[in-house]
N, C-alpha and C positions, 0 to 999 in steps of 0.2 A: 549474533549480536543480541545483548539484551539491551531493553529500553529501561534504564529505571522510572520508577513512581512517580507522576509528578501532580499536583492537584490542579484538576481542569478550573479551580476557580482563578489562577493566574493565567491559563490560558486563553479563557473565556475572555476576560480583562485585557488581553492583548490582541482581540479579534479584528477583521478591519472593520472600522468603522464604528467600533466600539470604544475608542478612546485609548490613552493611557491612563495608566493607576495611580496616585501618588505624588508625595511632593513635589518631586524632580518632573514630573508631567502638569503639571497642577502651575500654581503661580509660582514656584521657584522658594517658597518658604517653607519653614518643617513644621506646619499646623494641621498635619493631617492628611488621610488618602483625600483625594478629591479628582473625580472625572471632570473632565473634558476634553471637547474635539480634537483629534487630531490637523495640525497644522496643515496645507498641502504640500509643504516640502515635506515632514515628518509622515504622510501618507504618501508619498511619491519615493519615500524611501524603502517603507512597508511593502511597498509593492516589489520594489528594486529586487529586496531582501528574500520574498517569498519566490518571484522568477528565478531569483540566482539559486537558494535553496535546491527547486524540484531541479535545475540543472545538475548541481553538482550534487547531488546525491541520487540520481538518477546513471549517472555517467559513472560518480569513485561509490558510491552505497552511502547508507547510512551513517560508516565510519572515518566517512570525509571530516577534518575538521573546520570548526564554524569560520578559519582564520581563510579557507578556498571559497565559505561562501562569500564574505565579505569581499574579497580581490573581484568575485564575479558580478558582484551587488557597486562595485568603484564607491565604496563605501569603507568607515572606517570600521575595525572589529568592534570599536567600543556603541558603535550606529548598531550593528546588529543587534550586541547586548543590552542594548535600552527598550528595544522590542521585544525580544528573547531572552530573559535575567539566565537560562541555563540552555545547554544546547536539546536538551530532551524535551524541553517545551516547544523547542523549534522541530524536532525531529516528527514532533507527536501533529502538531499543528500539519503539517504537510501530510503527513499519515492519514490522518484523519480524513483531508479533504480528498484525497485520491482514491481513499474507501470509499469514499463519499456518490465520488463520480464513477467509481466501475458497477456500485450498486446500480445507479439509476441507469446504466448502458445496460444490466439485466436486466431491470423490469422494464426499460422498454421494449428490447427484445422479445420480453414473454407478453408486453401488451399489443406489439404490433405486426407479429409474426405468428400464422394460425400455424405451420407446420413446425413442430418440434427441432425439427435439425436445422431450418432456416433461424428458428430463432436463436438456437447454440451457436451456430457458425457464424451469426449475425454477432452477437455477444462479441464471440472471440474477434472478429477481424476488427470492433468498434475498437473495441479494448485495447490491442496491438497496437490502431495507429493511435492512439491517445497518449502511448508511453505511457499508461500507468502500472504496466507492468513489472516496471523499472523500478517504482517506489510503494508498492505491497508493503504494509506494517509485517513488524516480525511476526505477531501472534496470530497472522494468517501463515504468513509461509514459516512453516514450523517442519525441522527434520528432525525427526525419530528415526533412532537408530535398532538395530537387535538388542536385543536384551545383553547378550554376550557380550556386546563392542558397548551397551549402554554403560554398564556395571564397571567396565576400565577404564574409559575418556569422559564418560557424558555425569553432566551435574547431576543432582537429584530433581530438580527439575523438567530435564528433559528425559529422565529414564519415567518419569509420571504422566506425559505426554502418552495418550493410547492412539495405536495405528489406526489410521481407517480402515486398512484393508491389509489382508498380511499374505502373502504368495508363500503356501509352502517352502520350503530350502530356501527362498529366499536370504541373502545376505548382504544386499544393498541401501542406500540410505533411503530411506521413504518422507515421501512430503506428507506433514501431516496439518491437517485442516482444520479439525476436529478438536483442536485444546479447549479446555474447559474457559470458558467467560468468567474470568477472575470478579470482575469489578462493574462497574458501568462505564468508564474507558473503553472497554473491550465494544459497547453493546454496538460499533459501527462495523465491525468485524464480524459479529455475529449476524448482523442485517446483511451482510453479505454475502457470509455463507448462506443463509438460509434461501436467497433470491434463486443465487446461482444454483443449489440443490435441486430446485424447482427445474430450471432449466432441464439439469441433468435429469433429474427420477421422467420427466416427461420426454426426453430425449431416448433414454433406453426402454424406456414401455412401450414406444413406438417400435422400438427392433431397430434402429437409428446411428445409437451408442453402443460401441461393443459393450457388453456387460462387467466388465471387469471393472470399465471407466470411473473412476469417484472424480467426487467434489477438488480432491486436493490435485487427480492429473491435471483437471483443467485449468484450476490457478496457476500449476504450475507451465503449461501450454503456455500461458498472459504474461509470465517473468518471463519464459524464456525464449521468446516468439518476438521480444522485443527488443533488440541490443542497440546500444549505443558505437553509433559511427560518426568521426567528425565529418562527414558528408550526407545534408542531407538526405538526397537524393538515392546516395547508395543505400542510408540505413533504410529508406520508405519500401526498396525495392527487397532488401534484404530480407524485412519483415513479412514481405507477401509472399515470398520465395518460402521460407522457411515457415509459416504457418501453413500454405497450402499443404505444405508433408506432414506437418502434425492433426492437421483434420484428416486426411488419408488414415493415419494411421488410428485415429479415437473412433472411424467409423467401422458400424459392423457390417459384415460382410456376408450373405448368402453361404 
């Protein structure tokens, strides 16, 4: 999925607690942008809108449309869209804060954990039960394909996408991590990789991480370590079950 462009100064504008923009927010007449507070039905709705969001784009992806968030928000589509004028505003909005929070489950991992693999393995199981795995921005989980399969299905964009790590004969889809920071949009993305890098480069120096391991197994370990169950009990268990095998497997071995 691609995210189109959108300029973060309508986003910023629509933060909580930052007010709405504009006449229709404002006193109701066409004299101009003008802030102020949001009402607390109008922020009790915000709220409504951003819960239901991480729900259903966590559960159907990103390519849910804004009409399943709204049904989940018991709110009307036209409610969402006075918060959200497009849905990539909303998409990015929730992006962002999920980045936001799997960055600081790194650095506290790498500030609160002396040994290397406690604090990888710390990361990963934070991260799991957080669900944020579920809502990763695209321009982290990025698949790069071979060159071969690029050149016939993939845009020019994603054949310009460079692998982090390439397996000889390899001819499977590769998660790539590593896309270049287009913009300053990107730059919460790229605080991300870079935390989690850390984790890793100090995890395999240790003898810890098998060597092969990159940046993008382990993001991808956090999508995929985390599934959505309508139980929640089954999905808590689910995820412990199934992330104990995936540290088994990123660890190295004598």
């Amino acid at each position: 999925m691609h995210i189109q462009d959108t300029h973060w100064s309508t986003a910023s504008a629509l933060a909580p607690g930052g007010g709405a923009v504009g006449a229709a927010a404002g006193n109701g007449r066409g004299d101009g942008p003008r802030t102020t507070p949001l009402r607390v039905d109008a922020q009790r709705n915000l709220e409504h809108v951003l819960r239901a969001a991480r729900e259903v784009f966590g559960e159907l992806g990103y390519g849910a449309p804004m009409e399943d968030v709204a049904r989940r928000a018991r709110v009307g589509v036209g409610t969402v869209y006075r918060r959200f004028p497009s849905k990539d505003v909303l998409v990015r909005r929730i992006a962002e804060e999920e980045t936001s929070r799997l960055t600081d489950q790194a650095r506290a991992a790498l500030g609160q954990e002396d040994e290397p693999w406690s604090a990888l393995s710390r990361f990963l199981r934070t991260s799991v039960a957080s669900g944020a795995g579920r809502l990763l921005p695209p321009q982290v989980l990025r698949v790069g394909v071979p060159e071969e399969v690029g050149a016939q299905g993939a845009g020019a964009e994603e054949t310009r996408v460079p692998q982090q790590r390439t397996q000889p004969g390899a001819g499977e889809l590769r998660l790539v991590a590593e896309a270049p920071v287009a913009d300053a949009d990107d730059a919460g993305a790229a605080a991300l990789l870079e935390v989690v890098g850390r984790l890793v480069d100090r995890a395999r120096a240790a003898g810890e991480l098998r060597p092969d391991v990159s940046v993008s197994d382990v993001l991808l370990v956090i999508a995929t370590a985390a599934p959505s169950l309508p139980d929640a009990a089954q999905q808590a268990a689910a995820s412990s079950r199934l992330l104990d095998i995936l540290l088994e497997g990123l660890r190295s071995r004598p």
